[in-house]
C-alpha positions in Angstrom: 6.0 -2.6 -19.3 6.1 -4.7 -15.9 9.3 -4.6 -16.1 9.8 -0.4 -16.4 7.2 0.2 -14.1 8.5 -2.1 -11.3 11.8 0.1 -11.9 10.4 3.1 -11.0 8.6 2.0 -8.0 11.9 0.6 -6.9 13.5 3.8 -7.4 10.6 6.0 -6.7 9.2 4.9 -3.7 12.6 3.1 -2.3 13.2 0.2 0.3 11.1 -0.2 3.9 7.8 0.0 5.4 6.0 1.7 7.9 2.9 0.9 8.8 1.4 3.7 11.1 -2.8 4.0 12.0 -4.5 6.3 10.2 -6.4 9.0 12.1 -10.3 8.1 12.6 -11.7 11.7 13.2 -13.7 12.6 16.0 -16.0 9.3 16.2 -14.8 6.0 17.3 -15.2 3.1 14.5 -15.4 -0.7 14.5 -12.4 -0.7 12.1 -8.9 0.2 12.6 -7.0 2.1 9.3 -3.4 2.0 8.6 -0.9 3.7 6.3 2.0 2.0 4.3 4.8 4.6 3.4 8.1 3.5 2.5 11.2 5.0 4.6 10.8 8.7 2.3 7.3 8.8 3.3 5.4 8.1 -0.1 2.2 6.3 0.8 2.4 3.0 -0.7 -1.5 1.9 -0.1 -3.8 2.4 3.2 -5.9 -0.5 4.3 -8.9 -1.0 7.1 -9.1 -4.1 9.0 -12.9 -5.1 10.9 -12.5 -8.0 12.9 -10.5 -10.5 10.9 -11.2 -8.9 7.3 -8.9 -6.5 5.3 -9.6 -3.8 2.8 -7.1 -2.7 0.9 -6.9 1.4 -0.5 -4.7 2.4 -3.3 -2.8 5.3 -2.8 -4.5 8.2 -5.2 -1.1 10.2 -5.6 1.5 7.0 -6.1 -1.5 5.5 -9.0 -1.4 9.1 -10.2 2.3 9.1 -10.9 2.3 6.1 -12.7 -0.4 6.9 -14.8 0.9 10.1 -16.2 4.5 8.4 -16.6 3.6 5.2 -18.5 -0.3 6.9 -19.9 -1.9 4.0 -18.4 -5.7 3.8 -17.0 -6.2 4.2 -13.2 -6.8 0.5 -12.5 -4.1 -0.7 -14.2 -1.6 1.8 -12.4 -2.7 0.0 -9.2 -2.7 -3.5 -10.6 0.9 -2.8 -11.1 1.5 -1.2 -7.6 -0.4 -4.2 -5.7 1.1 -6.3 -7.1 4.7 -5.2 -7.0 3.8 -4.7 -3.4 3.2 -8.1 -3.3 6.1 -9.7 -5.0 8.4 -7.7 -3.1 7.4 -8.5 0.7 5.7 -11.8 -0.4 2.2 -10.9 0.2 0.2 -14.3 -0.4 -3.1 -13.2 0.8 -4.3 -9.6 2.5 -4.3 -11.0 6.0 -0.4 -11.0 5.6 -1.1 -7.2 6.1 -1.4 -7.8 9.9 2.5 -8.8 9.8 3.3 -4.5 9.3 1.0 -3.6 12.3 3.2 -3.2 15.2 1.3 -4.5 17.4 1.0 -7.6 15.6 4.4 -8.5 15.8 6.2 -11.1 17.7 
């Protein structure tokens, strides 16, 4: 199943990453959000960062997909897309997040 399901996010969602920041409304936050979409624009996952701390968000319509290709629970579908995440731009730990942000680089 790994196997399949990796597949299709390889073909589905394609190579690259760009991280961009998320809109914050109106009010100014402690936190600073962020978007990760692939080069055809799917939104891979959306994360906050406060400080030094990461939260990781799944994306609702990419977990959707998956679910009502391979019938499998909500959870699981993002189990699988974290973690292909991860294997494919060796993602050790969610402070390797910061290495997408622009401003970040060096």
């Amino acid at each position: 199943m790994k196997d399949r399901i990796y597949k299709f996010l390889d073909e589905y969602v394609g190579g690259g990453v760009h991280c961009t920041p998320r809109p914050t409304g109106l009010f100014r936050t402690w936190s600073e959000y962020y978007d990760l979409r692939s080069e055809n624009g799917t939104l891979i996952l959306w994360f906050m960062v406060r400080l030094d701390s990461v939260k990781v968000f799944k994306s609702d319509e990419l977990c959707g997909k998956i679910e009502g290709y391979f019938s499998i629970d909500p959870n699981e579908s993002w189990k699988y897309v974290r973690d292909w995440f991860g294997d494919r731009y060796n993602m050790k730990k969610l402070s390797d997040l910061f290495k997408f942000i622009p401003v970040y680089d060096s």
